[in-house]
Phi, psi and omega in degrees: 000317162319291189301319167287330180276348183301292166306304199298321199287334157308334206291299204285001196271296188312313169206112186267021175275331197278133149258130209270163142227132139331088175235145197246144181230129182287193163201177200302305179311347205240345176265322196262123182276335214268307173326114173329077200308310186313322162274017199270155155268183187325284174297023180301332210226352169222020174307312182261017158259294204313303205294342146262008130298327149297320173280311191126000199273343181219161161263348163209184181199131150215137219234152177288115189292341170317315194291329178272163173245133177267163315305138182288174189309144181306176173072358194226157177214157198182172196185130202276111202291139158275031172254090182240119187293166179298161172258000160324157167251154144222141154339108197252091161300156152291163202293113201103311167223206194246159188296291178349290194309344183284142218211187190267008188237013146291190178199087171259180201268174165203149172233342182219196181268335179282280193282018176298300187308323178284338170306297197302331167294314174253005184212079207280344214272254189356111150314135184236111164255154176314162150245129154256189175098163157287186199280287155354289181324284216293296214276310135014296181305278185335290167307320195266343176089029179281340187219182179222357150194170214215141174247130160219208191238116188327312174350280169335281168311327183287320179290336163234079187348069154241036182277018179268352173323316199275117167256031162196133190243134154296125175282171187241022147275337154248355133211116254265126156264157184298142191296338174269353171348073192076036163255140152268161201204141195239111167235167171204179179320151129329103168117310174311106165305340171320296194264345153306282135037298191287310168337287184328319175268022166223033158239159188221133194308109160266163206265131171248110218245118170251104194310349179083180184234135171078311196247135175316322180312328197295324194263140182298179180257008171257008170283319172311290196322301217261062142271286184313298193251023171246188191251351173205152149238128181279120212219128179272163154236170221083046166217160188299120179305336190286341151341311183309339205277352162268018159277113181275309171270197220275158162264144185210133180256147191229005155358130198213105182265182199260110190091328188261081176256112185288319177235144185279156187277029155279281202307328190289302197315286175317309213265338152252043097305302163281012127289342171299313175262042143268003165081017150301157165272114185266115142230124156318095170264099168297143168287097072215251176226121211296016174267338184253098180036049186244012171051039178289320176307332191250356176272329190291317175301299157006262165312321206316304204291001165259003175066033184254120192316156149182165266185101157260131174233103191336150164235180174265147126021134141250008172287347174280310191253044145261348172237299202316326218258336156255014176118315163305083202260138196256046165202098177219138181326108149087016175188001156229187121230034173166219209131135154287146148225116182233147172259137171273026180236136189233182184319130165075042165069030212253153183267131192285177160263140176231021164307165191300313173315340171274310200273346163286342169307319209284163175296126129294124182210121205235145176260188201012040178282328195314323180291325175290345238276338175315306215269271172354319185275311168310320162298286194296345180266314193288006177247019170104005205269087186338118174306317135356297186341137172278143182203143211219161189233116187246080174315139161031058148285153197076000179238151238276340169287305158017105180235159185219116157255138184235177193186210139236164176328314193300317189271310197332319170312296205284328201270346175272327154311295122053256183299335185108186176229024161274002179247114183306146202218163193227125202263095168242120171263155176124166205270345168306325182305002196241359163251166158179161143314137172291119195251003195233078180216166174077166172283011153251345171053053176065352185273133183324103185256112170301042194306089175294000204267181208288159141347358204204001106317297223309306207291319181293323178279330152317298175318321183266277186339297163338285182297351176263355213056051176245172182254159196249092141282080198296127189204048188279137187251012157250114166253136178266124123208164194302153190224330174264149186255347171217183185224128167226132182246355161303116160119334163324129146262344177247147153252100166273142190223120175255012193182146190305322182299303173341299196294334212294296172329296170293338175264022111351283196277306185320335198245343174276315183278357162078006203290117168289151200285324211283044163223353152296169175315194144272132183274143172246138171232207193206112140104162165340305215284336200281299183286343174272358187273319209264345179274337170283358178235037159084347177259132188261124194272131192263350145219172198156092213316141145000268222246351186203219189201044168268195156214042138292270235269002166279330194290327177289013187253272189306331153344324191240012189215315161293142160259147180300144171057035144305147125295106173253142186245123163256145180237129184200186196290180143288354180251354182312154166261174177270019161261343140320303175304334176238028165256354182285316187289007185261353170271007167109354207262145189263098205254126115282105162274075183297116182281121183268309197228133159235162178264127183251160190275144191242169188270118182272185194251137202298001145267152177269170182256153207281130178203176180282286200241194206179125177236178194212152190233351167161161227291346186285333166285292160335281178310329178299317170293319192288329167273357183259327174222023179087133188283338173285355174304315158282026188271146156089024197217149194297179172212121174272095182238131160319272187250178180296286179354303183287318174298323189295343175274338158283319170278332186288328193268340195241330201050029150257171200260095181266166155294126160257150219254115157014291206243144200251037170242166162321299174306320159316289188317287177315293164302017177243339172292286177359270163308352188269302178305304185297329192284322177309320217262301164321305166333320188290300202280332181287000000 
């Protein structure tokens, strides 16, 4: 009941129009005491909530992710909440004593097979029995002497404030715990747009990667990157093995030969969709380029129907390196002006027909046509080709502008007149023109996001726009740069780092100046996002306000923490104010102040581009837009701010009213734009 009440109340900080109610339902587990969990079934612990998630009597349910069995019951759908506790087991003595201390005139308690076996391993002499109950129960047993020591999941203890419980914690190099361990997990109906909605801000867009063919060069660099950052990859084979060495995270091979299947593709299909929905990062690595007889279409589907986002990114071919790559090039002045590609193989290996009547059949696709395109077209209907046909235009394909008009043959001529001929475009006939990917997924639905913030943001900030299911229009109209050339840190007792770029900066100069770590100061930083900058170069920050990044609340921070007539040296932008300097000094402190880093303005592209929202990462951005296309340029468009400062600068230069983000970093920031589309979209449907 905790842990449930724990999510709906996250749930609601994200959107806080929808209201819950909390109804508690036992199960076959919490009623029957005497059955072994090692022998129970599957559904033990969530049969009569599925069946009132199933009758419509609840609209969701949530469960301990351990408890369940995949794949759940047909009709049901589901998805792993990200507030996730550790997955350690730890060790529960009775009062007095110690693991050491247990002996063959002991007892200890077990609930599963994994730590029956680790028992049987470190306390070989000591007897073992089932335990039943909930966690109350279970410490209970314990206090009465039925047992003299109990294994449980740290998770637990932490969620009802007993970790004072625990006398011994198991690392999970000794004993391996389950990947749902202290994860919670939300099902509902199959289908309910509602909790697709919700789903969409605790899923993240998977990546379909096309690995190229035969050498890892092969593969692009935006294939690299989501390599690089995912958390699983499902990997086909007839690609270069050496690709793996940037997956840091798990591998699963999923290799699919001629006659030869490790998985049949229902199961490949099934199996990144539920790694999708543990809110992880998913990439698909395909062999050549997974659009060309890469069975893609039926991994995409997938997701559709589960309405879970994803981000395909073209690899090359091996039709480019079996020709661009040996010299047959099937496009040369004065002796190809095209080429077919067709496979001579059809379902379950049976040999296609590939006569000229198959291959007049196949999708057409002519480049530099558009002006031609009447006189083309016209050629294909007198040569027997339905005026009827689907047929399509593809703008700037592959750039982040990427516009599609679609049509029929009959029409396409008008609608490319239309749009003009200033932009370049690829002229496709044929019934593939009647598909296309869902591009209106994810908790961003495809919309267009404008990222004015700096370069040294931009890849992160793309990466999470991505990963909600938005499109990214990376636009920084700022460069951070360092303004100071050393450091002198002597005689300092404090630092302040107001910002993530700050530390970025200052461990810059710390590595230009050769500067020992154990001789810095004490670091003071302003927010979340700050003490985690500084925690990627191994250092822990000795101070750091709560709740927000003002400096009421560094000063109610420092306060406890600073002494009168410390030296502090701050390093912060150039566009920062004197308020933070003059609340260290109104506590007694002898303050140097310092410009570390500034934003200089960078030269944008003479339109503003066309998108849904524009986020701004700080007030230098903003002015920055504003002087390159205008404030009426943001009229009909969401508005984003990193923090208040930034918001407040929206409002004086546009008066329109931005969102602003919970938390003053990027990931916040994106997710508070998320939520706000979802919460509209929830509006809708409730």
């Amino acid at each position: 009941m905790l842990q449930a009440a724990s999510a709906l109340e996250k749930i609601a900080e994200l959107i806080p129009s929808i209201t819950w109610e909390q109804v508690n339902l036992s199960s076959p587990g919490d009623r029957d005491r005497k059955t072994d969990l090692m022998q129970s079934p599957g559904d033990f612990f969530s049969k009569d909530l599925d069946d009132a998630v199933l009758s419509g009597e609840l609209d969701c349910a949530t469960h301990s992710a351990k408890d369940l069995e995949y794949p759940l019951r047909e009709g049901l759908d589901w998805v792993w909440l990200p507030w996730r506790e550790e997955r350690e087991d730890v060790l529960i003595c009775r009062p007095g004593f110690r693991p050491d201390d247990l002996g063959p005139e002991h007892l200890i308690g077990v609930s599963s097979g994994r730590r029956e076996e680790y028992c049987k391993t470190r306390f070989p002499d000591v007897p073992r029995s089932p335990i039943r109950g909930n966690i109350e129960d279970r410490l209970a047993q314990l206090d009465e002497g039925r047992f003299d020591m109990i294994l449980m999941a740290k998770a637990a203890l932490n969620r009802l404030g007993l970790a004072d419980r625990i006398t011994e914690e198991l690392s999970l190099e000794e004993l391996p715990a389950p990947e749902a361990q202290g994860v919670l997990c939300l099902t509902f109906r199959a289908g309910d747009p509602r909790f697709q909605a919700i789903r969409s801000l605790f899923v993240k867009a998977v990546k379909f990667v096309g690995a190229g063919p035969g050498s890892a060069s092969l593969c692009t660099a935006g294939g690299l990157v989501a390599l690089k950052n995912c958390d699983v990859c499902l990997y086909d084979s007839l690609l270069d093995n050496r690709l793996l060495d940037y997956v840091t995270g798990e591998k699963v091979y999923t290799g699919k030969r001629s006659g030869r299947h490790s998985l049949p593709q229902e199961k490949i299909s099934a199996l990144i969709s539920e790694y999708a929905r543990k809110g992880i990062r998913v990439v698909r690595l395909k062999g050549g380029d997974p659009g060309i007889f890469g069975r893609l279409a039926e991994e995409v589907e997938e997701l559709e129907s589960l309405k879970i986002p994803y981000q395909v990114i073209p690899g090359v071919s091996s039709l480019g390196a079996a020709t661009t790559g040996t010299g047959m090039l099937l496009t040369r002045r004065e002796i190809s002006r095209g080429f077919t590609a067709i496979s001579s193989r059809v379902k379950d290996g049976g040999i296609a027909d590939t006569g000229a009547a198959a291959r007049t059949a196949l999708p057409i696709v002519f480049f530099m046509s558009l002006k031609a395109a009447p006189a083309v077209i016209d050629t294909l209907i007198s040569e027997g080709r339905s005026p009827d046909e689907p047929a399509a235009v593809v703008y700037n394909a592959g750039a982040p502008n990427r516009k599609i008009v679609k049509g029929t043959l009959k029409t396409i001529p008008g609608l490319i007149e239309k749009e003009g001929y200033g932009e370049p475009g690829l002229l496709i006939a044929g019934e593939i023109t009647s598909y296309g990917f869902d591009t209106a997924l994810g908790a961003l639905e495809g919309k267009k996001i404008l990222l004015t913030c700096s370069e040294r943001m931009m890849d992160r900030a793309c990466r999470i726009t991505e990963e909600l299911g938005g499109t990214p229009l990376p636009s920084s109209l700022i460069r951070l740069e360092r303004t100071l050339d050393s450091l002198t840190l002597e005689g300092y007792d404090w630092v302040v780092l107001t910002s993530p770029a700050a530390i970025e900066f200052f461990m810059e100069l710390v590595k230009l100046d050769k500067i020992d770590l154990r001789k810095l100061p004490k670091i003071m930083v302003c927010g979340n996002p700050s003490k985690q900058k500084l925690l990627e170069y191994g250092i822990h920050a000795d101070l750091c306000p709560p709740a927000s990044y003002g400096a009421e609340e560094l000063k109610k921070a420092a306060a406890s923490a600073v002494n009168k007539g410390e030296k502090i040296l701050r390093l912060r932008s150039a566009m920062a104010g004197p308020e933070i300097t003059e609340t260290l000094e109104e506590l007694g402190c002898a303050v140097t102040d310092a410009v570390l880093y500034d934003n200089r303005p960078v030269p944008a592209e003479e339109n503003c581009p066309e998108a849904d929202a524009v986020f701004f990462a700080s007030s230098s951005g903003v002015k920055a837009f504003i002087e390159n296309w205008g404030s009426s340029a943001l009229k009909g468009k969401i508005l984003l701010a990193i923090g208040e400062p930034t918001a407040r600068t929206i409002r004086e230069l546009s008066t329109i009213e931005p969102l602003t983000a919970r938390e003053a970093d990027i990931p916040s920031a994106l997710m508070t734009l998320a939520a706000d589309l979802v919460e509209r979209k929830l509006k809708e449907t409730v």
